[in-house]
SESE-263314 format. One record per residue (C-alpha): chain; residue number from 1; x, y, z. Coordinates in nm, 3 decimals, decimal comma, always signed. Example, Ala and Ser with C-alpha at 12.3 -4.5 7.8 and 13.67 -1.06 7.14 Angstrom:
BEGIN
unit / pos / u / v / w
A / 1 / +1,230 / -0,450 / +0,780
A / 2 / +1,367 / -0,106 / +0,714
***
This chain:
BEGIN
unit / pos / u / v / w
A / 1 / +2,140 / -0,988 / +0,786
A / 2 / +2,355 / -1,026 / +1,084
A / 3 / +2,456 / -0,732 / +1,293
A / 4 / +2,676 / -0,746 / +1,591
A / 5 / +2,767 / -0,422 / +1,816
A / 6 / +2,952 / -0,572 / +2,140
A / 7 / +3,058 / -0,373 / +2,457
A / 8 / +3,378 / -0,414 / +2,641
A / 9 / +3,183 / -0,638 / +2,866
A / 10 / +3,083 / -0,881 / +2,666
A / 11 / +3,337 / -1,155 / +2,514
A / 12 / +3,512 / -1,173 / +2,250
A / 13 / +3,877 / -1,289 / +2,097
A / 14 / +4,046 / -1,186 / +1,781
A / 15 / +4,324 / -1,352 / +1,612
A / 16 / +4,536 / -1,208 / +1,328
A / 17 / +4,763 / -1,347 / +1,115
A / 18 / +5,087 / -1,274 / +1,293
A / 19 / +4,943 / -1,552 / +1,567
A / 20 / +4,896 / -1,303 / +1,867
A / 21 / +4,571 / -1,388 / +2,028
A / 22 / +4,449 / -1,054 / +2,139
A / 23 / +4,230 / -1,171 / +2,440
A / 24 / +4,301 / -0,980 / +2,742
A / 25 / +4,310 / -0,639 / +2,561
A / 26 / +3,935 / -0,570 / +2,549
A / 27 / +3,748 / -0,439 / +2,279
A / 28 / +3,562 / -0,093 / +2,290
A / 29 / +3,292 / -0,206 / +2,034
A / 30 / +3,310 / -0,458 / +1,789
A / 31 / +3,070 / -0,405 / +1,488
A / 32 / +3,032 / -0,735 / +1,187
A / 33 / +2,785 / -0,598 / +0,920
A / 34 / +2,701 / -0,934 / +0,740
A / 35 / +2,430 / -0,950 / +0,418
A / 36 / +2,235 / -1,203 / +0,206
A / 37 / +2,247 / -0,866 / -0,001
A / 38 / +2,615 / -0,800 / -0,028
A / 39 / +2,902 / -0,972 / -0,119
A / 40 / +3,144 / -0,764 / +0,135
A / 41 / +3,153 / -0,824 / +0,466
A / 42 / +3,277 / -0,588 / +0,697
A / 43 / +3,390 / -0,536 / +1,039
A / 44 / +3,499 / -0,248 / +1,279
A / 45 / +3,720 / -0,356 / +1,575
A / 46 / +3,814 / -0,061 / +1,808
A / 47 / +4,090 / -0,094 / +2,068
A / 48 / +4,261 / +0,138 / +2,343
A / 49 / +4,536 / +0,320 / +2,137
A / 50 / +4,780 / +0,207 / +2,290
A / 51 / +4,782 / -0,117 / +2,581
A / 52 / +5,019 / -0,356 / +2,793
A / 53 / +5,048 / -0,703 / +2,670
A / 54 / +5,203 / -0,988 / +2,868
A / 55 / +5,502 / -1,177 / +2,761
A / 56 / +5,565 / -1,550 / +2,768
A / 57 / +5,783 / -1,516 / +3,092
A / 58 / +5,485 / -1,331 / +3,229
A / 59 / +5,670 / -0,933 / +3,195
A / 60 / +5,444 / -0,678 / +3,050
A / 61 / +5,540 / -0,387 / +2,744
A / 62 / +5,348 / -0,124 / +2,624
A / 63 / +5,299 / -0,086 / +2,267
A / 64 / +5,090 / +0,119 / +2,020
A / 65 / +4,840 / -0,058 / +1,886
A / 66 / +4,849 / +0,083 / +1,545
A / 67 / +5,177 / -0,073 / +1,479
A / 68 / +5,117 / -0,432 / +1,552
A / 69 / +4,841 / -0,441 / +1,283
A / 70 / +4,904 / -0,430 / +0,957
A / 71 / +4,685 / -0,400 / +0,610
A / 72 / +4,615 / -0,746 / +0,444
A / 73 / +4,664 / -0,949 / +0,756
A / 74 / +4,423 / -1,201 / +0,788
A / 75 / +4,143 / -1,170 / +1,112
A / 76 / +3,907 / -1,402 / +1,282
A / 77 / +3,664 / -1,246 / +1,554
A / 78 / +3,492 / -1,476 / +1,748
A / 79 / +3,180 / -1,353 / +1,980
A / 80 / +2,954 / -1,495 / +2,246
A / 81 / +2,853 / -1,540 / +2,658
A / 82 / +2,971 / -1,698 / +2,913
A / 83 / +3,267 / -1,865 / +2,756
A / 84 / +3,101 / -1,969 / +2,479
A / 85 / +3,246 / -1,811 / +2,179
A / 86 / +3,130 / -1,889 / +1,773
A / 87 / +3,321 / -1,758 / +1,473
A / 88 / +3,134 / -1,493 / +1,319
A / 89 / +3,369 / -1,332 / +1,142
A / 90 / +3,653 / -1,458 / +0,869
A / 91 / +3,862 / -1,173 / +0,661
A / 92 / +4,143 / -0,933 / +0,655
A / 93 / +4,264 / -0,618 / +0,790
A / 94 / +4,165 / -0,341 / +0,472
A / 95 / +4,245 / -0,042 / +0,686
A / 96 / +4,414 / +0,077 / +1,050
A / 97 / +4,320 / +0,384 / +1,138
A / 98 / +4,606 / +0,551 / +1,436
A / 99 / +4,286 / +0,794 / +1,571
A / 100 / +4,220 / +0,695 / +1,937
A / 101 / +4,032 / +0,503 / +1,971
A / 102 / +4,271 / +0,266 / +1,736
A / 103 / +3,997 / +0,149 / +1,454
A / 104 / +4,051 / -0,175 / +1,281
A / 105 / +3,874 / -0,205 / +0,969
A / 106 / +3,853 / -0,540 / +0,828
A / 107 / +3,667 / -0,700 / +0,476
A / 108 / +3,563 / -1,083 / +0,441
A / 109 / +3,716 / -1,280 / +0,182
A / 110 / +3,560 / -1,051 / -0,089
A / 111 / +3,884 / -0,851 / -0,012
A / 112 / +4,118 / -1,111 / -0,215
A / 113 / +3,893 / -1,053 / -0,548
A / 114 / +3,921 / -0,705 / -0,487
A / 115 / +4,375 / -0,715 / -0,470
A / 116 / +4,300 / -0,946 / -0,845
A / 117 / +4,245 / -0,833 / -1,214
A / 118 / +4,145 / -1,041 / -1,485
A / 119 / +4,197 / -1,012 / -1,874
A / 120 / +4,011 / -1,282 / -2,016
A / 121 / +3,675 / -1,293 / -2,230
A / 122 / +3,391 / -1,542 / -2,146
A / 123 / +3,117 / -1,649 / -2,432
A / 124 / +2,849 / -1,883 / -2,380
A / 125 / +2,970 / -1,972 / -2,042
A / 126 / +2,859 / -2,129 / -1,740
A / 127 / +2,837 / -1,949 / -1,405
A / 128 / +3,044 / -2,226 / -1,224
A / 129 / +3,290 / -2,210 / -1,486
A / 130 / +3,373 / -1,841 / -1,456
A / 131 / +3,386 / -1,835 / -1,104
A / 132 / +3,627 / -2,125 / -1,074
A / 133 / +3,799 / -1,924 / -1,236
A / 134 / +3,788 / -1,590 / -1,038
A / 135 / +3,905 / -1,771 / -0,716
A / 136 / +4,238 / -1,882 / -0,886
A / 137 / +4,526 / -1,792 / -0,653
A / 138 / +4,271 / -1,720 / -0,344
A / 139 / +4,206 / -1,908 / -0,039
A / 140 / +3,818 / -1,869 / -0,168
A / 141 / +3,640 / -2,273 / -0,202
A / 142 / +3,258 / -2,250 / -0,405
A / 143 / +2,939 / -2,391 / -0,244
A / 144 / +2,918 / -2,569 / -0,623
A / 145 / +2,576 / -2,767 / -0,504
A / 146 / +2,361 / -2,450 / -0,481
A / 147 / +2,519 / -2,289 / -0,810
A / 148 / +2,239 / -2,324 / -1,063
A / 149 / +2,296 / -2,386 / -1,434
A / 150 / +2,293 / -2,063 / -1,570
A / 151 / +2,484 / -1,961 / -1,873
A / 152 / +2,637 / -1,565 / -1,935
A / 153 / +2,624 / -1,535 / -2,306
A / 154 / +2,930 / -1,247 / -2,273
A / 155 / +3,132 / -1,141 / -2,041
A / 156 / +3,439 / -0,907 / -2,069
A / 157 / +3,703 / -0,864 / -1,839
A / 158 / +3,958 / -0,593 / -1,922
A / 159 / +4,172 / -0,577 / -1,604
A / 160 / +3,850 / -0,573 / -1,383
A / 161 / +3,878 / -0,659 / -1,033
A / 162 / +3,691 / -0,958 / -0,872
A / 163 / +3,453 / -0,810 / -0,709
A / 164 / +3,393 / -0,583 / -1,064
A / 165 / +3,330 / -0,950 / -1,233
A / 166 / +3,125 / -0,998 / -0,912
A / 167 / +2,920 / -0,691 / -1,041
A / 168 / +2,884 / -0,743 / -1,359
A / 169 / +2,743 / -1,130 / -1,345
A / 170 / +2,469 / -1,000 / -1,060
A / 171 / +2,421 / -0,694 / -1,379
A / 172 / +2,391 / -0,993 / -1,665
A / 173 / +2,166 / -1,210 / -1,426
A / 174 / +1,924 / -0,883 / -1,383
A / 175 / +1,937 / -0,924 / -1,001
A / 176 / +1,843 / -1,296 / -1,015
A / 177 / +2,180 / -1,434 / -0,893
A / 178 / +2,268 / -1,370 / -0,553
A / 179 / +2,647 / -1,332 / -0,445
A / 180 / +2,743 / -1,381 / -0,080
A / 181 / +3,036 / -1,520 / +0,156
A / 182 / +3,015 / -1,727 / +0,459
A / 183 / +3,329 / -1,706 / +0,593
A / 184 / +3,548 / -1,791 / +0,319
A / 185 / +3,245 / -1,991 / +0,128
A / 186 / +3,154 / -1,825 / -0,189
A / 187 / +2,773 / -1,864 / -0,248
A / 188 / +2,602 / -1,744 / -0,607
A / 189 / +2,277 / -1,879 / -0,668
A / 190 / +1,908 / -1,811 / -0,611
A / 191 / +1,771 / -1,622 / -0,325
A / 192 / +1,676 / -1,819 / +0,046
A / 193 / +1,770 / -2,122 / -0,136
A / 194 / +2,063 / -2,184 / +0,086
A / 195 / +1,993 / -2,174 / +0,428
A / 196 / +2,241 / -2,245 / +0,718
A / 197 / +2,082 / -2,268 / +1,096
A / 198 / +1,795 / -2,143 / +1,265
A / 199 / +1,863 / -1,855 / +1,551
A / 200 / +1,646 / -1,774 / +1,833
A / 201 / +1,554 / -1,399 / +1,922
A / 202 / +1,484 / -1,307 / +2,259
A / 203 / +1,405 / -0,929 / +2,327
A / 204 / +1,651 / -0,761 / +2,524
A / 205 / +1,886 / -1,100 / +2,517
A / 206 / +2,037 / -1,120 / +2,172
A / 207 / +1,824 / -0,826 / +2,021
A / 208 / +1,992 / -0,495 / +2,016
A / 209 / +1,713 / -0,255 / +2,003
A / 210 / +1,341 / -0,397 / +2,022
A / 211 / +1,176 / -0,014 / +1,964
A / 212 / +1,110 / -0,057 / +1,606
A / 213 / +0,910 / -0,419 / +1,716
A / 214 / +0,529 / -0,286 / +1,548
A / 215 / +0,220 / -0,512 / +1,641
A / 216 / -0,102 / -0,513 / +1,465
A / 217 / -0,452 / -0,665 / +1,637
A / 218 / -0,488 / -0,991 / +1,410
A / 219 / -0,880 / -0,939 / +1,355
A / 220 / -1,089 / -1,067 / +1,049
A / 221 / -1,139 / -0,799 / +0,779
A / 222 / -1,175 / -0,832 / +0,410
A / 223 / -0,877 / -0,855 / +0,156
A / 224 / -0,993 / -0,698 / -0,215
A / 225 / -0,734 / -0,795 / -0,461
A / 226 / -0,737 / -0,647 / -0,828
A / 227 / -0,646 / -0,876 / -1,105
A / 228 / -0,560 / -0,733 / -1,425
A / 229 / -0,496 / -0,958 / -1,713
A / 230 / -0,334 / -0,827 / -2,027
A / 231 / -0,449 / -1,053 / -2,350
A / 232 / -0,184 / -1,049 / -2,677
A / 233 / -0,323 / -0,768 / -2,879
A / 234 / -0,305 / -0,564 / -2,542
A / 235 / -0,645 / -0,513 / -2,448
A / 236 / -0,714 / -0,579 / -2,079
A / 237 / -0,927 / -0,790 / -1,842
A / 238 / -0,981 / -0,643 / -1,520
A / 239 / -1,117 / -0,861 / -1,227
A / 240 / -1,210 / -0,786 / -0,853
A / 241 / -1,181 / -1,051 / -0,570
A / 242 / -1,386 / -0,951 / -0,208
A / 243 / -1,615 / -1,185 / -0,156
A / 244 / -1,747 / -1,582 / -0,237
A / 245 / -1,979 / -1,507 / -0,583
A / 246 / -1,913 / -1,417 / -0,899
A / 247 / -2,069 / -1,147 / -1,203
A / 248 / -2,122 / -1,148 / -1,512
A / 249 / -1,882 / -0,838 / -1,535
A / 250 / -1,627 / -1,081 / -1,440
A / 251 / -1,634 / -0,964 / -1,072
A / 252 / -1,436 / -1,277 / -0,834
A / 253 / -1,497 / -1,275 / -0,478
A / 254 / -1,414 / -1,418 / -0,194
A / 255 / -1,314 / -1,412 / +0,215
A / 256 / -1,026 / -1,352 / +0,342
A / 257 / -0,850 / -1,195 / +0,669
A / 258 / -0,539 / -0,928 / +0,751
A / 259 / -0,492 / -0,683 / +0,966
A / 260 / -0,683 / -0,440 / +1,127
A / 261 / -0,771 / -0,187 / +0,870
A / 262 / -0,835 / -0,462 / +0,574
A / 263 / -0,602 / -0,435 / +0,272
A / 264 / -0,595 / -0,386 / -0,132
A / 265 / -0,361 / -0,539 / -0,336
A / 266 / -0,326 / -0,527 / -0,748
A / 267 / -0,188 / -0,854 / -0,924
A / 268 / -0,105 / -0,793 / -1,307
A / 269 / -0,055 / -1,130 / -1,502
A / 270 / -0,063 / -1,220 / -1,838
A / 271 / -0,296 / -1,564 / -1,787
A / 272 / -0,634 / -1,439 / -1,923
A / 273 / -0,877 / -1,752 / -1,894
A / 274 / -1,272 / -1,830 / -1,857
A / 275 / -1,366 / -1,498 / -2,005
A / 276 / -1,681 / -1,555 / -2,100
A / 277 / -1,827 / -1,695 / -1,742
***
């Protein structure tokens, strides 16, 4: 999860739509909430309510912010240091709210599903295949080589929204498929499989808070794990690991290290082998 919450010190440049580069009117917070989890991304730009840009032929006017925004335009915001700046943000203005400070709400490209509806019934159909066609009419492209194989037996779409069809194929999966934008990238497939670049944390650099970082002394101390296997006509095998020998009463054991305070974990499974040993 990515999770950005800039000061007016810090850099950053936001472009809409309309081409005016808003760079020398600074921010007072910027906030990107970004998921693996979610599907909508979302973003929070607040700006002085009212400011004093500068023309081409280097004059100045005041104008209210509010009014030079407008729902449904499109919005990049681009963070960093020193000059540096990265996109970390691709969507559109959803909502401008005239309370001072001005607040800019924005939504990734999850908002264009959300302006469509869709009356069409799917049977026996692959995942690509329906969302090729969700993304129709959008700016919206598929990451196609991490969409798995996976065919919806039924799906009905009676003036649903996008993100509604979005909904109902995570529903139909059971949780399995995982829906997510990059930018304008549309990624559904299984979880961690994609993976994009690695990111250095450094407390107190690119961390926000570091008071919830917990340590634990990484001493030797024994792991008992409970292993209950359930045969076909339900009865039920129950074995112990905690040490290196094993019983007669089908007590497992062995070494093994955690924390501080040792741990217990149960594993239920349905392979029930070597009973009799």
């Amino acid at each position: 999860m990515s999770k950005e919450n800039l000061k007016a010190t810090d850099q950053v440049a936001y472009v809409f739509s309309n081409n005016r580069v808003f760079k020398e009117v600074k921010p007072i917070e910027v906030k990107i909430n970004r998921s693996l989890f979610e599907y909508v991304d979302k973003a929070v730009i607040k700006l002085p309510i009212s400011a004093r840009l500068k023309q081409k032929d280097q004059t100045t006017v005041t104008v209210e912010t509010a009014k030079q925004i407008e729902e449904g335009m499109a919005v990049s915001i681009a963070l960093g240091y020193n000059g540096s700046l990265k996109a970390e943000f691709l969507g559109f203005v959803s909502r401008v709210n005239p309370v001072s400070p001005c607040e800019i709400e924005c939504e990734g490209y999850s908002y264009q599903l959300r302006k469509k509806t869709y009356l069409k019934t799917f049977v026996k159909a692959q995942l690509l295949d329906v969302l090729k066609f969700l993304i129709v009419g959008t700016d919206i492209v598929l990451d196609e080589s991490f969409i798995p194989k996976f065919q919806i037996e039924k799906l009905v779409l009676q003036k649903h929204s996008g993100t509604e069809a979005l909904e109902l194929i995570k529903k139909i999966s059971d949780n399995t498929i995982r829906i997510f934008f990059h930018g304008k990238t549309l990624y559904a497939g299984l979880q961690f499989l994609r993976t994009f670049y690695d990111v250095k944390y450094r407390l107190g650099w690119n961390v926000i808070k570091d008071n919830n970082l917990k340590l634990r002394q990484a001493k030797n101390q024994d792991v008992t794990v409970h292993y209950i296997g359930e045969k076909k006509d339900g009865t039920k095998v129950k074995v112990k690991v905690n040490g290196k020998t094993r019983t007669k009463a089908n007590v497992i054991t062995s070494n093994a290290s955690s924390g501080s305070t040792g741990e217990e974990k149960i594993i239920k499974t349905h392979a029930v082998v070597d009973e009799s040993s």
